[in-house]
Every structure is written in structure tokens, then in C-alpha cells.
C-alpha positions in Angstrom: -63.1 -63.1 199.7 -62.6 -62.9 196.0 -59.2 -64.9 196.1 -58.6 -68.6 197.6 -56.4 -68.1 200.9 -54.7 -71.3 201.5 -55.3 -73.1 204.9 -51.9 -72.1 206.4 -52.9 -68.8 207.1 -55.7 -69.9 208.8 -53.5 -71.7 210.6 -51.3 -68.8 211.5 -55.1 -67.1 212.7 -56.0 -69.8 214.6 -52.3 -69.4 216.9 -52.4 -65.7 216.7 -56.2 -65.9 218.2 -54.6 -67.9 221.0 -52.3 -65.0 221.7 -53.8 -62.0 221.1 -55.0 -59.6 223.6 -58.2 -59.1 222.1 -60.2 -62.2 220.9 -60.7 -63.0 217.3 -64.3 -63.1 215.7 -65.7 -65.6 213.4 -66.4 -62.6 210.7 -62.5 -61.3 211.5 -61.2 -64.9 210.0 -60.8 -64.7 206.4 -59.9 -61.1 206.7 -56.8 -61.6 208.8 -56.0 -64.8 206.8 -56.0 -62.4 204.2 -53.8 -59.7 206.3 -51.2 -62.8 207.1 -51.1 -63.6 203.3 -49.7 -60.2 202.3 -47.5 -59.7 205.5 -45.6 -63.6 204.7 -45.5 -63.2 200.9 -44.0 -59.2 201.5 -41.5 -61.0 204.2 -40.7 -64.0 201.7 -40.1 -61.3 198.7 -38.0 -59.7 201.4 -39.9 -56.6 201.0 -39.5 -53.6 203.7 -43.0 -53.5 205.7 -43.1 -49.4 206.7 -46.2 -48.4 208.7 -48.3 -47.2 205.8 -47.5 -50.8 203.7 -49.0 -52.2 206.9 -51.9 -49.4 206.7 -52.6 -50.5 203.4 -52.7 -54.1 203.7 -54.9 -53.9 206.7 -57.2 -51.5 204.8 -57.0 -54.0 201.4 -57.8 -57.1 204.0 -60.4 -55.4 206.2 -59.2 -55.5 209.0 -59.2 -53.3 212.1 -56.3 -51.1 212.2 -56.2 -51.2 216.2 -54.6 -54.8 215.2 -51.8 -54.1 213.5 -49.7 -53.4 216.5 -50.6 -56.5 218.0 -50.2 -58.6 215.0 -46.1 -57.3 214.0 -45.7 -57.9 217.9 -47.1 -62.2 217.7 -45.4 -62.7 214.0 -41.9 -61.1 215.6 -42.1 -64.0 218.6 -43.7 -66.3 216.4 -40.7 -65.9 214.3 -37.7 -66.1 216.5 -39.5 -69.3 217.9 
């Protein structure tokens, strides 16, 4: 990655790959610490998140777009935990 992701959202990775349905690659790591950054600093800003925001990000991170889904499912119970 071009830009220093702090550790606490590879902390977030490292409880979402406890959770997911699907598990969580080595290579995925920094790209959905990357993905977590832009979804908590949008939800801090109190930004809306539509579907194509999260289409963006997810292309902008690298990520896999079958995640997505998954991911605004674990950060809604991770939240209201």
C-alpha cells in the first residue's frame, strides 16, 4: 500500500476474519485494512455509505466485491456490541 494503515484496522481484520463466512487470505490483509479505514473514517465524518460509495471503496482498496455484503453485516453487530 502507498499510505500507512494504522494497526487498528488490522485489528478490526483480524476479528472480522474470525467471523466471516469465507476465510481471509494473507494477500487480502492490507487490502481490507485499507477497506475498514475508509468505511470508519466515512462513519466518523458521519458520511451516508450508499452502495456505490461502498463499490468504490472496495474497488479503491482491492478488494473483492463478493465481500462487501458480508463486511456491512460484521461492522453492524460489531457495532451494536
Amino acid at each position: 500500500m502507498n499510505t500507512e494503515i494504522p494497526l487498528k484496522f488490522y485489528d478490526i481484520v483480524d476479528e472480522y476474519s474470525t467471523e466471516s463466512a469465507e476465510p481471509v487470505s494473507d494477500a487480502e490483509r492490507d487490502s481490507l485494512a485499507h477497506y475498514f479505514q475508509l468505511l470508519v473514517t466515512r462513519l466518523m465524518n458521519n458520511e451516508e455509505i450508499s452502495e456505490e460509495a461502498q463499490q468504490d471503496m472496495a474497488q479503491e482498496a482491492g478488494i473483492n466485491a463478493k465481500r462487501i455484503d458480508d463486511i456491512a453485516t460484521f461492522l453492524n453487530t460489531w457495532g451494536n456490541e
